[in-house]
Residue, then its C-alpha position, 0 to 999 in steps of 0.5 A: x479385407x474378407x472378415x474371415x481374414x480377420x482375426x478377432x480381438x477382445x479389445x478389454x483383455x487384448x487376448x484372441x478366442x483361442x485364449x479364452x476358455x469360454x470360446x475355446x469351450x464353445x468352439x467345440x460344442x458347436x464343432x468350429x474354431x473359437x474364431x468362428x464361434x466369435x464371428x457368428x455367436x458373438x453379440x459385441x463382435x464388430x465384423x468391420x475391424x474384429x474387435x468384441x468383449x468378452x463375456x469378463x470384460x463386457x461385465x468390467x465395462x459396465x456391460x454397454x448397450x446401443x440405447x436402443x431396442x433395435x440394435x445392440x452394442x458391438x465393440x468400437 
């Protein structure tokens, strides 16, 4: 499946980007839907399955990392 075809969730809250004001917000400062703005700026986002943190449930779980300098954590 294209990842264009799917369609981000915030695995923390189960709400899309176009639920949240903070994409919602970024989305239109950067002229894009909210589900782009995930897919390209989005540090947690996985383009394997859509699945990311938001910024509330990224600080809730404790604001993971990958344990490397390299790579940063996405969401499972």
């Amino acid at each position: 499946m294209s990842s264009e075809m799917i369609k981000p969730l915030c695995i923390g809250c189960n709400r899309r980007p176009e639920e949240i004001e903070e994409y919602i917000e970024a989305g239109q400062n950067f002229e894009m839907t909210p589900d782009d703005y995930v897919r390209q700026e989005e540090g947690t986002y996985n383009r394997e399955n859509g699945h990311f943190l938001c910024t509330v449930c990224y600080v809730d779980a404790g604001c993971p990392t990958s344990g490397s300098s390299t790579y940063s954590w996405i969401a499972p």
